[in-house]
C-alpha positions in Angstrom: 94.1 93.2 106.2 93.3 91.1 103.4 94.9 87.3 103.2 95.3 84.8 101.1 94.6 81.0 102.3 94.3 78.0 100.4 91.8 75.2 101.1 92.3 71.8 98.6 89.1 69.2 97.6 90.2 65.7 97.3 88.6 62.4 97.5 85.5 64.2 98.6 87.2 66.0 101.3 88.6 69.2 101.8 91.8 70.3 103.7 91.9 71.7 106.2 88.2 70.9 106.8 85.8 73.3 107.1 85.5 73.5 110.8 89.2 74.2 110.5 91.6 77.5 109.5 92.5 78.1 106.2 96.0 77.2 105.7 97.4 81.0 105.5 99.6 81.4 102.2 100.9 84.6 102.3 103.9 86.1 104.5 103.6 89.3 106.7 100.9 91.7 107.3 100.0 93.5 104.1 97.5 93.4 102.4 96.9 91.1 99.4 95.2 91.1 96.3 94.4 90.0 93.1 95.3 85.6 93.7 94.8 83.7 91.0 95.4 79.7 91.2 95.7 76.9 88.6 96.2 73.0 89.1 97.8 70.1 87.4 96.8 66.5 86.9 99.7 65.6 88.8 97.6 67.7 92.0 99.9 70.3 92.0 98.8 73.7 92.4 100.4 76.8 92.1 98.6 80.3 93.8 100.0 83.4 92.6 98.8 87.3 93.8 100.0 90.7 94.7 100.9 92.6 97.6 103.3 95.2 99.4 107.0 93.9 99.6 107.3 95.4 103.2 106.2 95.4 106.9 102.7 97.4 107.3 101.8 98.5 104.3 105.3 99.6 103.0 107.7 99.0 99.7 106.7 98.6 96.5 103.8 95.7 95.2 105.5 92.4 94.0 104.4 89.0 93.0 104.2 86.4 95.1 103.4 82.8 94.6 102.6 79.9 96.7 103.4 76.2 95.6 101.7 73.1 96.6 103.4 69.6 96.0 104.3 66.4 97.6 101.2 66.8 99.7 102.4 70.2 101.3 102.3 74.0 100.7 105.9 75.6 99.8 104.8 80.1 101.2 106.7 82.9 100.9 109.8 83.2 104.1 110.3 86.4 103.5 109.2 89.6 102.5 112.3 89.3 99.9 110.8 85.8 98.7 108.7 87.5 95.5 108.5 86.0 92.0 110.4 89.2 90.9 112.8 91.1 92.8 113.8 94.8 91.0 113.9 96.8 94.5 112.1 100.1 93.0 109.5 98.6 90.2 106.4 97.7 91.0 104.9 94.5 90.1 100.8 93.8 89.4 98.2 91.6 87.4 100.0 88.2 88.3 98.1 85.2 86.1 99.2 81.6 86.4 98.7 78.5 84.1 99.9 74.8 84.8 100.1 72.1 82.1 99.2 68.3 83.4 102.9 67.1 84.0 103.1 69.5 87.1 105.1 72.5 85.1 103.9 75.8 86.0 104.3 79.3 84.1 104.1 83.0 86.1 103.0 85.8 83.8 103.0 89.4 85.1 102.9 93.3 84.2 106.4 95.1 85.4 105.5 99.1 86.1 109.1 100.0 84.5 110.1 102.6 82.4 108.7 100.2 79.6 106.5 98.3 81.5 107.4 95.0 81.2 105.5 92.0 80.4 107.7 89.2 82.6 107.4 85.3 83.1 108.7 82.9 86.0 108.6 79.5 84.8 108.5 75.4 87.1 109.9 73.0 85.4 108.6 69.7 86.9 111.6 67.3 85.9 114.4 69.7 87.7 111.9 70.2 90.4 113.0 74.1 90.8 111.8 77.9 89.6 113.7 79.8 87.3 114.3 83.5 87.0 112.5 86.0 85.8 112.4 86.0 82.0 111.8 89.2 80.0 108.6 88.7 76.9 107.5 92.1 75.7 107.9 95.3 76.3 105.1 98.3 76.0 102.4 96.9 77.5 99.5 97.2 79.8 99.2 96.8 83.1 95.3 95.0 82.6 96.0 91.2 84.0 97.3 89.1 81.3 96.2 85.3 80.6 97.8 82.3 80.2 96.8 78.8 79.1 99.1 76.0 78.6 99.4 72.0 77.6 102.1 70.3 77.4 102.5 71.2 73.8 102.1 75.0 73.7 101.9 78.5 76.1 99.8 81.2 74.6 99.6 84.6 76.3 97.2 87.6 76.1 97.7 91.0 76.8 95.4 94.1 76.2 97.3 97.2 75.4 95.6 100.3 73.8 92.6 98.9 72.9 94.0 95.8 70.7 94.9 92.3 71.9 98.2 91.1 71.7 99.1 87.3 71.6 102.9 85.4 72.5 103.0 81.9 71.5 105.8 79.6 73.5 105.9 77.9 69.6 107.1 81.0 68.0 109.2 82.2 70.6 106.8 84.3 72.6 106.8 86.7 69.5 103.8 89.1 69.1 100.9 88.6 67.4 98.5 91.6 67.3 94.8 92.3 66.4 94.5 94.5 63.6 92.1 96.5 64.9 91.8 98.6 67.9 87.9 98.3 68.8 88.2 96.4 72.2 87.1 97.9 75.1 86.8 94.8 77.8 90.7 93.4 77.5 89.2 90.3 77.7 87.4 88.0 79.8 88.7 84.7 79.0 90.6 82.4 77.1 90.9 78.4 76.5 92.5 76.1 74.5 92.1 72.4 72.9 94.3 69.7 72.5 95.0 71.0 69.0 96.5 74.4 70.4 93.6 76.2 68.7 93.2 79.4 71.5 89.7 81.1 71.6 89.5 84.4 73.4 86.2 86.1 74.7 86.3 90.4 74.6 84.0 92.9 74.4 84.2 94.7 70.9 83.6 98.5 71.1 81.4 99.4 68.1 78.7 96.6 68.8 79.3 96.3 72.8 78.4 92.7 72.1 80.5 89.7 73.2 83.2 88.3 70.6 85.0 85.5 70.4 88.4 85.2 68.5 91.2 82.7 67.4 94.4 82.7 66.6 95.1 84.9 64.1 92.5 86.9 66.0 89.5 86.6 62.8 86.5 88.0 65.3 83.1 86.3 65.5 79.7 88.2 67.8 78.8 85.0 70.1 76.0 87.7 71.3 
């Protein structure tokens, strides 16, 4: 089954070496998909992906994360131990983004009724995770992104063929495209120290990479 591990390069070194095991992030036997991982300047990192919330291959998919600080790995101790914990819902598409003070933000799809777009945020200063924190309603299961600074959180979503946008500035309100011409969600998105987002998608009429910014004006890049 598939695993996740988690192997760290500092001061021109990496741990556990490379004649070494991985360390082994996940709990349990299932297997795992979809990890994503993000660091801080602080050299805190935070690993986040999906799998089944039970022993071989049963219960529903959840989120899991794995946190490294203080120089050690804080896993999973229990099947139970998922970023969100609805016993009947399934979870997918987890995305992570850390700011350089250590803070850390979850973003995820919730297969509800509504399907959910959900958040689980670190707060550096308390030292602790919070609870799972309800953003949007309606939208696609696709993996959403995340940046963050220390300033801002900006959040993409792809959701019948338009990109959505929730700012932490504006209360995680949505900001949509106007039109509905994208066909690859999109592929990536970064931001400066201004808090100016650009996002890379595939656009359906020209099937020609775009770029766009906040408020989502679109530009061919080729």
């Amino acid at each position: 089954n598939n695993r996740v591990y988690g192997r760290m390069w500092s001061g021109g070194n990496w741990s556990p070496g490379l004649g070494s095991a991985a360390e082994l992030l996940n709990y349990g036997d299932n297997n795992c998909g979809a990890p994503r991982v993000a660091i801080s300047n602080d050299g805190s990192a935070v690993v986040v992906w999906r799998q089944k919330s039970g022993a071989s291959e049963t219960g529903n998919y959840k989120v899991y994360k794995a946190h490294y600080r203080s120089g050690a790995w804080v896993k999973p101790s229990s099947y139970a131990d998922a970023v969100g914990t609805h016993p009947t819902y399934e979870y997918l598409e987890p995305n992570v983004a850390m700011d350089n003070d250590g803070n850390a933000i979850i973003v995820y799809a919730m297969q509800d009724l509504f399907n959910d777009l959900n958040r689980a945020e670190y707060s550096a200063s308390l030292g602790s995770w919070g609870t799972e924190i309800f953003i949007q309603a309606y939208v696609s299961p696709y993996r959403p992104l995340i940046i963050m600074n220390s300033n801002e959180v900006i959040i993409a979503t792809y959701t019948n063929d338009h990109i959505d946008l929730y700012r932490k500035s504006t209360g995680y309100t949505e900001q949509k495209r106007s039109s509905n011409e994208v066909i690859e969600p999109h592929i990536d998105m970064v931001m400066n120290n201004s808090n100016t987002a650009y996002i890379a998608f595939v656009h359906d009429s020209s099937n020609k990479l775009h770029r766009a910014d906040p408020p989502l004006t679109s530009e061919m890049i080729s």
